[in-house]
FILUM-776667 format. One line per field, with one value per residue: residue number from 0; x, y, z of N, C-alpha, C in turn. Coordinates in steps of 0.05 Angstrom, whole numbers. Example, Ala and Ser with C-alpha at 12.3 -4.5 7.8 and 13.67 -1.06 7.14 Angstrom:
resi = [0	1]
n_px = [264	257]
n_py = [-114	-45]
n_pz = [156	142]
ca_px = [246	273]
ca_py = [-90	-21]
ca_pz = [156	143]
c_px = [264	258]
c_py = [-66	1]
c_pz = [156	157]
This chain:
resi = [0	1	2	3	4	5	6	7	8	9	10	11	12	13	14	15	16	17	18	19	20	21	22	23	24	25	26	27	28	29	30	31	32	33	34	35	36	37	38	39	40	41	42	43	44	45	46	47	48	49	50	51	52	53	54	55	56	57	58	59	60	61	62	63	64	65	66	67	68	69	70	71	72	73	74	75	76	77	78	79	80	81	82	83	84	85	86	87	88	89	90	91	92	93	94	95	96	97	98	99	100	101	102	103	104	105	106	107	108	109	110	111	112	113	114	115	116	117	118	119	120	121	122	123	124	125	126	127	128	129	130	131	132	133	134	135	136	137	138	139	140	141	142	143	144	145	146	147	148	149	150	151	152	153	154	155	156	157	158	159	160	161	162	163	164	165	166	167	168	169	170	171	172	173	174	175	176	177	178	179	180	181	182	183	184	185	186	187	188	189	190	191	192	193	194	195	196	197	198	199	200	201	202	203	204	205	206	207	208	209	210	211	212	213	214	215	216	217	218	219	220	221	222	223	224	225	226	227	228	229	230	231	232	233	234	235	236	237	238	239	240	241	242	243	244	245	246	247	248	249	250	251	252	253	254	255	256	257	258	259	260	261	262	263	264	265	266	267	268	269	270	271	272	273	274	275	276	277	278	279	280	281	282	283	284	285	286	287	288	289	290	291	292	293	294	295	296	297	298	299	300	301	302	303	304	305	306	307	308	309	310	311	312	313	314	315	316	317	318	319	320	321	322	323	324	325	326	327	328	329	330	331	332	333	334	335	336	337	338	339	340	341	342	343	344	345	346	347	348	349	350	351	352	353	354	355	356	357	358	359	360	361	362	363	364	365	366	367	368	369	370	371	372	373	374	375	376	377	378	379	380	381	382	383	384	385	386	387	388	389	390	391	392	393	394	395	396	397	398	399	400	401	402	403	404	405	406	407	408	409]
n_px = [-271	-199	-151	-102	-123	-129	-86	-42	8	40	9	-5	-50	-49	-27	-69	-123	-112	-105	-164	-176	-164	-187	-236	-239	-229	-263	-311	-305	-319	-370	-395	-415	-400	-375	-415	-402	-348	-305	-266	-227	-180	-110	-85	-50	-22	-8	10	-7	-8	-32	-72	-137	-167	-176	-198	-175	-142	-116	-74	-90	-82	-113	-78	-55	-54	-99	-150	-187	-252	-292	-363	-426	-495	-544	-598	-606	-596	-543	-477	-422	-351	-292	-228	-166	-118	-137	-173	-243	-307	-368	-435	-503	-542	-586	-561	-524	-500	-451	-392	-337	-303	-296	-260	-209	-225	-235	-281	-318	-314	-342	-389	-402	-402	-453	-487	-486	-503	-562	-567	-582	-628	-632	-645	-616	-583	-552	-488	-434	-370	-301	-241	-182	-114	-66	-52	-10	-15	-33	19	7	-16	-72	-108	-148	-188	-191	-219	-264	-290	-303	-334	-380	-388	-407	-458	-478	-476	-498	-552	-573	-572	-533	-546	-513	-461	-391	-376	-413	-394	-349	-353	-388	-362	-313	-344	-355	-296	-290	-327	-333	-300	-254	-216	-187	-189	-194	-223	-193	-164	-211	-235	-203	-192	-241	-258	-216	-170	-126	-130	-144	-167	-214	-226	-265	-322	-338	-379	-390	-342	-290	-276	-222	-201	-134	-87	-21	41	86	141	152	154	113	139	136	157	162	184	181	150	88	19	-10	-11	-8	-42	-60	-26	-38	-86	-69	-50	-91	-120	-88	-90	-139	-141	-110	-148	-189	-173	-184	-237	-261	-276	-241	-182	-185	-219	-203	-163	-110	-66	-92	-74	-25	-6	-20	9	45	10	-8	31	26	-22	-22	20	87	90	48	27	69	44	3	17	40	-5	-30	9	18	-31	-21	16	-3	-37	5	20	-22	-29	21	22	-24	0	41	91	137	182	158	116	153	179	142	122	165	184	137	151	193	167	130	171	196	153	97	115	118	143	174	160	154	202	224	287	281	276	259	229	246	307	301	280	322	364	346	345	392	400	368	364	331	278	232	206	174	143	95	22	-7	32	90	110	121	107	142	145	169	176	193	242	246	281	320	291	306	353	344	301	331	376	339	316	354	368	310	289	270	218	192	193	157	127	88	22	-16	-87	-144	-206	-250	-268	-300	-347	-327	-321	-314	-308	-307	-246	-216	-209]
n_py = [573	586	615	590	535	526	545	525	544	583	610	677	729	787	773	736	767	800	766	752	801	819	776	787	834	823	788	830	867	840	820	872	871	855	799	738	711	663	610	555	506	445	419	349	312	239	200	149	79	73	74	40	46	43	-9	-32	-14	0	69	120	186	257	324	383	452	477	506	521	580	620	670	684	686	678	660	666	641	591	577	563	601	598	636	626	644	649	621	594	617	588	567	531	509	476	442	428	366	319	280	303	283	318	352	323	317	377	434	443	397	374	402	402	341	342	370	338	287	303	320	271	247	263	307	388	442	507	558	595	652	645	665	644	627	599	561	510	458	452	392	366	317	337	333	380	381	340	385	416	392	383	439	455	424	434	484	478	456	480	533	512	464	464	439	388	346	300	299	249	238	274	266	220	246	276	245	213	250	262	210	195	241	267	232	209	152	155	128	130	162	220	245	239	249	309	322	295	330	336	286	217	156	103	61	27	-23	-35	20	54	58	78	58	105	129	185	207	227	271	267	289	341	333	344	358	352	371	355	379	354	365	363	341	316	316	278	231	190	143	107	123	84	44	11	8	-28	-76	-99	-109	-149	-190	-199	-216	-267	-304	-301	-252	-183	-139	-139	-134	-175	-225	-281	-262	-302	-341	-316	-318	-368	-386	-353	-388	-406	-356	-329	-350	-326	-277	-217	-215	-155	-142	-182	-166	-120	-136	-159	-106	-79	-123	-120	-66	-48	-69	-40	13	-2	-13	36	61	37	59	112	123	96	126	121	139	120	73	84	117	87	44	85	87	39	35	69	47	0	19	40	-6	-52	-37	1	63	107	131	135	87	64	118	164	205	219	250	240	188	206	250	220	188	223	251	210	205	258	259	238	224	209	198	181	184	164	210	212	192	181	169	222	285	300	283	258	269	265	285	300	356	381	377	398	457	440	411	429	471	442	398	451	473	436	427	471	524	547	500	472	460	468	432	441	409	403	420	422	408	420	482	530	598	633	681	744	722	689	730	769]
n_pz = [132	118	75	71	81	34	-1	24	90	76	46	14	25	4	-47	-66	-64	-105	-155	-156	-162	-212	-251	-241	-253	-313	-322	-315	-360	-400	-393	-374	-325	-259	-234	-205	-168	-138	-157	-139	-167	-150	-173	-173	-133	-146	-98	-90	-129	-179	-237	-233	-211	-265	-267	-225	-175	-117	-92	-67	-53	-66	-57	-90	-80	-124	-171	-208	-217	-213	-240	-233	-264	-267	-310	-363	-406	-423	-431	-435	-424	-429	-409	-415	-392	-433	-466	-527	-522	-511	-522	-505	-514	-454	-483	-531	-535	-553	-567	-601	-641	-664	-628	-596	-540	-526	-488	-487	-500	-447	-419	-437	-432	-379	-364	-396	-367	-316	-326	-345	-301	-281	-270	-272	-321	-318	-356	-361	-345	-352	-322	-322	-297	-285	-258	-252	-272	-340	-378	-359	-315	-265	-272	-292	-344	-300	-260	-284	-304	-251	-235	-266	-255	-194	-206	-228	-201	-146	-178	-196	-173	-126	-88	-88	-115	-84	-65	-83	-133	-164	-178	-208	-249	-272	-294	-337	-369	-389	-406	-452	-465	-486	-494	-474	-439	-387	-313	-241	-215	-218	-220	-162	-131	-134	-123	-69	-26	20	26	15	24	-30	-50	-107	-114	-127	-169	-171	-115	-78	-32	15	51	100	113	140	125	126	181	170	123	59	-2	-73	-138	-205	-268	-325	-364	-437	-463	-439	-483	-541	-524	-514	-535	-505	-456	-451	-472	-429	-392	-430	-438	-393	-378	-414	-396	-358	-381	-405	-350	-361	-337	-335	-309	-263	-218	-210	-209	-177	-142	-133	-174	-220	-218	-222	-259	-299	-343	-384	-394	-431	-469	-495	-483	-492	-459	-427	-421	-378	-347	-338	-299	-272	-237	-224	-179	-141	-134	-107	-55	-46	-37	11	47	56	67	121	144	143	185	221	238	211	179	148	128	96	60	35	8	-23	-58	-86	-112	-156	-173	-190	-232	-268	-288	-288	-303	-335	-358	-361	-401	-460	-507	-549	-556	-546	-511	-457	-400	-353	-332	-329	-290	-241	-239	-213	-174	-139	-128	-105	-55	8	46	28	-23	-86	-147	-215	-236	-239	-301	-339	-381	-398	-371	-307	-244	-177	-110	-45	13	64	102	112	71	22	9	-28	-61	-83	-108	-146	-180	-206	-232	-274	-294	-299	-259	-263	-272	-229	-157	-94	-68	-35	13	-7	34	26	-30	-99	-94	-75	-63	-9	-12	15	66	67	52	98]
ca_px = [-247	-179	-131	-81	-132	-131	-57	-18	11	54	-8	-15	-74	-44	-35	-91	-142	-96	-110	-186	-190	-154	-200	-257	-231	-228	-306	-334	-290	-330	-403	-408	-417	-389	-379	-434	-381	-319	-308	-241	-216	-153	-97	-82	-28	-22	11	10	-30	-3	-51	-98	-162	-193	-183	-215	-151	-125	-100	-72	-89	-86	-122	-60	-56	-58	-129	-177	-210	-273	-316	-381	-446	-517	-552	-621	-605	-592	-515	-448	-397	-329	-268	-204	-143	-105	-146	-203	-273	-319	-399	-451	-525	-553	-598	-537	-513	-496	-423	-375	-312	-289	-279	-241	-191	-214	-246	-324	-328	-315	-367	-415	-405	-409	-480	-502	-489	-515	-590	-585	-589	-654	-632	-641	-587	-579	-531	-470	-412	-352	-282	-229	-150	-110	-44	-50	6	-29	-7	40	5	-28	-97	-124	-178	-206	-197	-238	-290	-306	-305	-362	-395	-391	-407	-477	-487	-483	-527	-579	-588	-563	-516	-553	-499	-440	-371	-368	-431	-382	-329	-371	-401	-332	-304	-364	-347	-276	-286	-342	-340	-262	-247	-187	-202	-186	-201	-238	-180	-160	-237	-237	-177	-193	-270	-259	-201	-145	-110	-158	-140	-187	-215	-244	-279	-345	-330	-411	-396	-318	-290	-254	-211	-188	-114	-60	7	62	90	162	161	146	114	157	132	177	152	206	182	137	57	10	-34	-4	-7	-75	-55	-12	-48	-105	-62	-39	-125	-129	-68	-102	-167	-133	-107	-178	-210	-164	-195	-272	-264	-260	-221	-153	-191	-239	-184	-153	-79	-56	-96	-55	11	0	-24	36	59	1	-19	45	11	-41	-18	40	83	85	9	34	86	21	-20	37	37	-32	-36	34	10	-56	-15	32	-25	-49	23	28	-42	-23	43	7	-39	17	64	119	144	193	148	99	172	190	124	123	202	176	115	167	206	145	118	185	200	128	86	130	105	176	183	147	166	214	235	309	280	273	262	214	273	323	289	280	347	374	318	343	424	399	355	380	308	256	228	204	164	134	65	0	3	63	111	120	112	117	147	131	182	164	226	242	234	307	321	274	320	374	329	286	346	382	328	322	376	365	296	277	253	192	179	194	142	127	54	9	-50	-108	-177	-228	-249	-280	-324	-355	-309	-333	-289	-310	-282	-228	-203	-217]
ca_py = [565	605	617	565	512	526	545	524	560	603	634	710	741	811	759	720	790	809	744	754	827	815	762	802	855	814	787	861	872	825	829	892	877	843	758	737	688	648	577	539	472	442	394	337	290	210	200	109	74	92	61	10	54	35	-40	-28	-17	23	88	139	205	279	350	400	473	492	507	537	596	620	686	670	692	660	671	653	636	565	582	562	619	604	648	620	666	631	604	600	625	566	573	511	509	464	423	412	348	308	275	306	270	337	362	302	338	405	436	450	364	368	421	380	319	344	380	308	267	314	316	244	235	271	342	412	463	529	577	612	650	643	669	632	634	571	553	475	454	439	370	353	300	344	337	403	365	340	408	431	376	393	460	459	394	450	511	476	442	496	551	503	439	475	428	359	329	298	290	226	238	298	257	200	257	285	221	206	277	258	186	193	266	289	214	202	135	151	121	148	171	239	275	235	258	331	320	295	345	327	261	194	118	104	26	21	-47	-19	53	66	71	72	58	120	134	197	212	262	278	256	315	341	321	363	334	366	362	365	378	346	374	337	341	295	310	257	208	185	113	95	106	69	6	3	-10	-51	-101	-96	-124	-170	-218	-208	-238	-300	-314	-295	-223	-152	-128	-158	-142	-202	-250	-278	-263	-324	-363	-300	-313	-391	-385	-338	-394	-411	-329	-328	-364	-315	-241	-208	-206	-133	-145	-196	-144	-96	-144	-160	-89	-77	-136	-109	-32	-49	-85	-16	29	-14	-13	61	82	39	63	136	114	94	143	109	155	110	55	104	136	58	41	101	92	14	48	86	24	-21	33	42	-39	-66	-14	7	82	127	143	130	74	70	139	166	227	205	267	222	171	229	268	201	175	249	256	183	213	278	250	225	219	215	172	188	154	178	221	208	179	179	174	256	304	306	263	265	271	270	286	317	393	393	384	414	472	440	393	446	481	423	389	468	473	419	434	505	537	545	470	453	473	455	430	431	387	427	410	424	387	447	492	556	617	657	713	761	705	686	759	792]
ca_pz = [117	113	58	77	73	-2	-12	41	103	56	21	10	22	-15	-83	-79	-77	-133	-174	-147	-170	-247	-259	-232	-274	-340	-329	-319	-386	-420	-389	-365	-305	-238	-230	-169	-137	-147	-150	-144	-171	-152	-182	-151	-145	-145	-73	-99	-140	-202	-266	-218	-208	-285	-258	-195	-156	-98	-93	-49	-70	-52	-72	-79	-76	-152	-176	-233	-205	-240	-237	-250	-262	-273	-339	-360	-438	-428	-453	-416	-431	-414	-431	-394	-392	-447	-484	-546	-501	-518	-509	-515	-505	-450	-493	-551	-521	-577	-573	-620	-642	-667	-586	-579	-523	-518	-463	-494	-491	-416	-412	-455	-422	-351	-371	-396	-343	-288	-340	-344	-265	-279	-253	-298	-315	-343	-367	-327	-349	-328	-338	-316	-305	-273	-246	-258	-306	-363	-396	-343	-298	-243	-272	-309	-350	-282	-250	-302	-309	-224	-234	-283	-236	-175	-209	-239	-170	-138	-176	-202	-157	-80	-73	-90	-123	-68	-81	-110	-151	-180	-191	-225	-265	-286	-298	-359	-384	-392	-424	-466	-486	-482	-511	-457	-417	-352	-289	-225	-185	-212	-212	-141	-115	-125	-105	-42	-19	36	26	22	15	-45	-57	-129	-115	-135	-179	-160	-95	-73	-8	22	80	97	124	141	115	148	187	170	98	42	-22	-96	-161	-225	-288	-341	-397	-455	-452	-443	-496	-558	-514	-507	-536	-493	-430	-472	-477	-401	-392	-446	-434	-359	-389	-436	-377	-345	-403	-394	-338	-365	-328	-349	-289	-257	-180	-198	-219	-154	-143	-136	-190	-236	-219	-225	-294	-322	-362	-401	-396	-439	-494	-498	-486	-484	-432	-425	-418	-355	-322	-323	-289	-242	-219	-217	-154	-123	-129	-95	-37	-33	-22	36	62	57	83	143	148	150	208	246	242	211	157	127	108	79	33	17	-9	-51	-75	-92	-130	-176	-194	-206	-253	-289	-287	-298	-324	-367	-372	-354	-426	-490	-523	-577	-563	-540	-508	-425	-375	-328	-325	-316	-268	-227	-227	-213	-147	-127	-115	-91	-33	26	67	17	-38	-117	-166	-239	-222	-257	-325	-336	-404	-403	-352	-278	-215	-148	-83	-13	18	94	109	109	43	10	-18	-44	-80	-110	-132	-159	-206	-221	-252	-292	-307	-295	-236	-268	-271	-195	-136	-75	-63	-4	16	-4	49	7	-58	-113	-78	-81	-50	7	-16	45	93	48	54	118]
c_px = [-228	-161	-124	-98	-136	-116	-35	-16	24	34	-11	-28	-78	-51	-63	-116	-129	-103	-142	-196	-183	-178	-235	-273	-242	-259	-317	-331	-312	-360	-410	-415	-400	-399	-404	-416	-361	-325	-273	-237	-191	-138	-99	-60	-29	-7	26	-6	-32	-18	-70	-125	-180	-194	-195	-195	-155	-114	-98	-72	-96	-93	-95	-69	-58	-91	-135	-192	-223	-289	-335	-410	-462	-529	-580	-631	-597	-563	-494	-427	-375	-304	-246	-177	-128	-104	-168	-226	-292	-355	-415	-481	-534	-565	-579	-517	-508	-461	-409	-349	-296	-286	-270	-219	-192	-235	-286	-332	-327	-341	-392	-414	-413	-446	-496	-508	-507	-546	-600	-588	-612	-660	-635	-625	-594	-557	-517	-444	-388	-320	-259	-196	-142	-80	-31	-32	-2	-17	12	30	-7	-60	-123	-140	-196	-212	-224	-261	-303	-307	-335	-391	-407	-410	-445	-490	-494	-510	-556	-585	-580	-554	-523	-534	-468	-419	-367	-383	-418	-363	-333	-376	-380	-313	-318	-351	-322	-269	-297	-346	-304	-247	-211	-212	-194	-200	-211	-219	-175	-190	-235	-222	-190	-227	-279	-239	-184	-132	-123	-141	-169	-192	-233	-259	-297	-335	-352	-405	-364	-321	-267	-253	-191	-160	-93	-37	18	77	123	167	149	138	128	148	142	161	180	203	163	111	47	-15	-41	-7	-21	-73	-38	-22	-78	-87	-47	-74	-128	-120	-72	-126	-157	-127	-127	-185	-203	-175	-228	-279	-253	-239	-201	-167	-206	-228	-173	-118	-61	-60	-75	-38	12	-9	-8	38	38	0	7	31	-12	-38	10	49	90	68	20	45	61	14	2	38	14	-28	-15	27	-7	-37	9	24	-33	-23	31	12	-38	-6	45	-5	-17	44	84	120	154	183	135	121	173	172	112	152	194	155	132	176	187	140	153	198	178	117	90	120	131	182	163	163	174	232	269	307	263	278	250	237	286	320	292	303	367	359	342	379	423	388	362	348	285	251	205	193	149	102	38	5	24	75	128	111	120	129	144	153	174	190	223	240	266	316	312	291	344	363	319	308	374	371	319	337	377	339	274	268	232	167	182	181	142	96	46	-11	-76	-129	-198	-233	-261	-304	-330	-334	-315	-309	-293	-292	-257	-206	-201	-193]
c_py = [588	591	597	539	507	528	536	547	585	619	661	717	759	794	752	750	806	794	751	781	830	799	770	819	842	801	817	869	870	815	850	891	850	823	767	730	680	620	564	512	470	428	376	316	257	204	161	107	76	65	36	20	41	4	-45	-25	2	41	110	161	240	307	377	429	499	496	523	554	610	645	671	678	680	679	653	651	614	565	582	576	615	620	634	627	646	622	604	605	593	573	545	512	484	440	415	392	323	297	276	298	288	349	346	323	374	408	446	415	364	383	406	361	318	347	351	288	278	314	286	226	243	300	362	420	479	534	582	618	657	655	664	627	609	574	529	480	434	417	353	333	318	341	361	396	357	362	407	424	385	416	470	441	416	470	508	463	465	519	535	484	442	450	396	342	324	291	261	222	260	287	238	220	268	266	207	223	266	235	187	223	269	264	215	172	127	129	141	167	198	255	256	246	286	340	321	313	335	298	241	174	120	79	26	-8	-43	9	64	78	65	72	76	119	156	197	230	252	277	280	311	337	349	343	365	354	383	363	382	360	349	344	311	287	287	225	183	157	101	87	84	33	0	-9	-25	-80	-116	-125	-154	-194	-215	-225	-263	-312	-309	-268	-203	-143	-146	-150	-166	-218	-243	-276	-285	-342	-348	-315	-350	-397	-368	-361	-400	-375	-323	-330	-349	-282	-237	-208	-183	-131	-159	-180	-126	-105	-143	-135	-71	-92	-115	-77	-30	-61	-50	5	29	-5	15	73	70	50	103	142	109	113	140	115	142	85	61	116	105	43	62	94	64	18	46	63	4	-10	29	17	-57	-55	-3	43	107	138	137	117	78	100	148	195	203	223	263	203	185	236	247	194	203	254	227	194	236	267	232	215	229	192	189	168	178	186	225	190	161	182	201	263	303	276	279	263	274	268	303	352	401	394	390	439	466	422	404	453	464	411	433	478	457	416	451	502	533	522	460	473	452	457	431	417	407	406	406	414	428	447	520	574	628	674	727	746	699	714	784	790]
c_pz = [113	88	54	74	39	-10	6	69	97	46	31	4	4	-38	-87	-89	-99	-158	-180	-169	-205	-262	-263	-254	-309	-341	-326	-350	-399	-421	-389	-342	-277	-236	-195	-151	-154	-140	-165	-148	-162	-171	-170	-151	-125	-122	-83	-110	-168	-229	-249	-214	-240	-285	-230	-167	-137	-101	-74	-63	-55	-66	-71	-85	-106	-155	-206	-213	-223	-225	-251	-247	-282	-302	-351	-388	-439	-449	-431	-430	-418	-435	-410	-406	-412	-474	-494	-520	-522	-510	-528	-502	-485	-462	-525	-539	-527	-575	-602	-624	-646	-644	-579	-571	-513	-499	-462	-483	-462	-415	-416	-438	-392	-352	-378	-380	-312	-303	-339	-316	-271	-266	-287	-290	-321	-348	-348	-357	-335	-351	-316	-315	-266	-270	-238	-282	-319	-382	-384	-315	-272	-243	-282	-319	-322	-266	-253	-305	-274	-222	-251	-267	-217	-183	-215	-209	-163	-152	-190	-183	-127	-70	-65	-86	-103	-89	-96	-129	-172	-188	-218	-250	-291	-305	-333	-380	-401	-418	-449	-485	-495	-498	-495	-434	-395	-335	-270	-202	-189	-213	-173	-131	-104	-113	-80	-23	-1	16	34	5	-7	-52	-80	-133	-136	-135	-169	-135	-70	-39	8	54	78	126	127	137	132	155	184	149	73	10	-52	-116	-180	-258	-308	-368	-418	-443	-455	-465	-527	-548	-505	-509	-521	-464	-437	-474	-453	-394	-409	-447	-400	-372	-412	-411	-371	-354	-398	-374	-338	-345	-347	-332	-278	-235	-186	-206	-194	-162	-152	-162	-221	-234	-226	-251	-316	-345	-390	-410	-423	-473	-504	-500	-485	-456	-417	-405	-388	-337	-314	-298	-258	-224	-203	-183	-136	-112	-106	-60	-26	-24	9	58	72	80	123	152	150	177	236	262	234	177	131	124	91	53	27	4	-38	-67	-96	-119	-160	-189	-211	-231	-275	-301	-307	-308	-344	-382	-351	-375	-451	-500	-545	-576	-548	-514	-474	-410	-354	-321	-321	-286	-243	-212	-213	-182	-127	-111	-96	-56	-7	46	51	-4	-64	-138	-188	-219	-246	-282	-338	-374	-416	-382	-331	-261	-198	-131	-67	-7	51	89	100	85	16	-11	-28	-61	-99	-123	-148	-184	-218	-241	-278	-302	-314	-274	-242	-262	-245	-176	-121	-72	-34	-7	19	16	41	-16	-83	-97	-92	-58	-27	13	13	69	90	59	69	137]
């Protein structure tokens, strides 16, 4: 594995053993002595598909070039030490595995929860510490909580069970972490996304045991993500009642999920469905089916080579979500830099296509746009919403792994 399969063709070898050697630096600090290895997580971002994985939907999805990287060394005190550049150091024992409502959101419950789910496959753990410094924007829809949850999945894979546990047994694992410890009720797509690494069609029929297909990036395009401003950490109810108003039409028809209600018998029951849920709750459902049908249209439209069906099923995405979904802003409020950003991308762009990214109500959007306009785009929504906040991603290859620094850097 080289560089570039982790950052792009752009990556710098000089930075990265710079990043490598600070981090290095700041674990000897704090043990006394030198990390064993490294281990990287990425971000990842929503290519389609936007809120249909916790109903068993479709999604296109891709591992990008941001990450969590982690010194780390083994330890034979049954104690997970993490310090991460930033932020409070956190330490929990192995066998304390007890769900606390008081870690609702912080990053010990991921820890906890990962450690539980990998014990109640029937595997042991120990100790490890680790010290940790990231480049995922935190809050803004790329996925930092799932980083984080496969970074700990990996890091316990690796030095206790050699590599038992496969990627979707890491995502699954992450995924628990998330719901049940961290008290966010995701879906399976973002620990999947960055699990499986490149760019994969994803079919949540069965979450046990999904149906992937991997595919490549359409050449000549560049994908841009904007971070508007606003976190995602208040928001917890809201993506909470996009699954719930999901499950609410199910029930109407004696299902939990909108995949085991047929399309059709949906849309011919709106009027009574009226009489029963909101119709909010109805626009969801409506985009749930439609989403699932733009995925399909995309991943073919990938396969074939044909760029601009692949941008007009994402552009389609964007409107559904900010139409039917209804998650572009936080309701009730006056404050709209996901709707901004959008309609601002939509004048700039002459050969590309834009839709809200992850979650949604704060934080990032997504662009895929040609090669050619690439810098007047970045420095356009720059302007309007820092440099800071607009990068250009690549398609990372790899899902979280272990480093092999030496090859990495020769």
């Amino acid at each position: 594995m080289e560089l570039k399969d982790l950052y792009g063709a752009g990556a710098n070898k000089q930075e990265f053993a710079c990043r490598a050697e600070k981090l290095s630096a700041q674990f000897e600090s704090l043990t006394g002595k030198k990390p064993e290895c490294f281990y990287s997580s990425s971000g990842r971002a929503e290519i389609c598909g936007n809120h249909t994985d916790h109903n068993h939907g479709k999604v296109l999805v891709a591992a990008i070039s941001c990450d969590v990287l982690a010194a780390v060394a083994k330890t034979d005190d049954g104690v997970i030490s993490i310090h991460s550049v930033g932020f409070p150091p956190f330490s929990l024992k192995v066998t304390d595995l007890e769900v606390n409502k008081a870690e609702y959101g912080k990053s010990v419950a991921l820890a906890r929860g990962v450690v539980k789910a990998i014990k109640d496959r029937g595997y042991d753990v120990g100790g490890f510490t680790a010290v940790t410094e990231s480049t995922i924007f935190r809050g803004a829809g790329v996925s930092s909580s799932a980083a984080f949850e496969l970074l700990i999945s990996e890091i316990l894979n690796d030095l206790y069970l050699g590599g038992a546990l496969g990627k979707v047994d890491k995502a699954i694992i992450s995924q628990f972490a998330e719901n049940v410890y961290f008290g966010k009720p995701c879906g399976l797509l973002d620990q999947s996304g960055i699990s499986l690494g490149g760019i994969n069609k994803i079919d949540f029929c069965d979450p046990s045991a999904p149906v992937i297909e991997t595919l490549a990036a359409p050449e000549g395009y560049t994908l841009v993500i904007t971070n508007t401003g606003g976190s995602h950490a208040a928001l917890t109810e809201h993506y909470a009642a996009i699954k719930t108003e999901m499950h609410e039409v199910a029930n109407c028809f004696g299902k939990q999920f909108l995949r085991d209600v047929d399309v059709k018998e949906f849309y011919a029951a709106i009027p009574e469905l009226r009489k029963k849920v909101s119709e909010r709750a109805i626009l969801r459902a409506c985009h749930f089916y439609e989403e699932n049908d733009r995925v399909d249209a995309a991943a073919a439209a990938l396969k074939a080579g044909k760029t601009a069906g692949f941008l007009q099923a994402i552009e389609e995405s964007g409107k559904s979500s900010l139409n039917c979904l209804q998650n572009c802003f936080v309701p009730g409020s006056c404050e709209q830099p996901v709707t901004l950003a959008i309609h601002i991308s939509d004048k700039i762009m002459k050969d590309g296509a834009v839709r809200v990214h992850g979650g949604g109500f704060a934080g990032t959007i997504l662009a895929y746009l040609a090669d050619a306009e690439v810098g007047n785009y970045v420095a356009e929504m720059s302007g309007i919403f820092g440099k800071e906040n607009v990068f250009t991603a690549n398609v990372r290859k790899p899902g979280a792994i272990r480093l092999d620094m030496d090859e990495l850097l020769k």
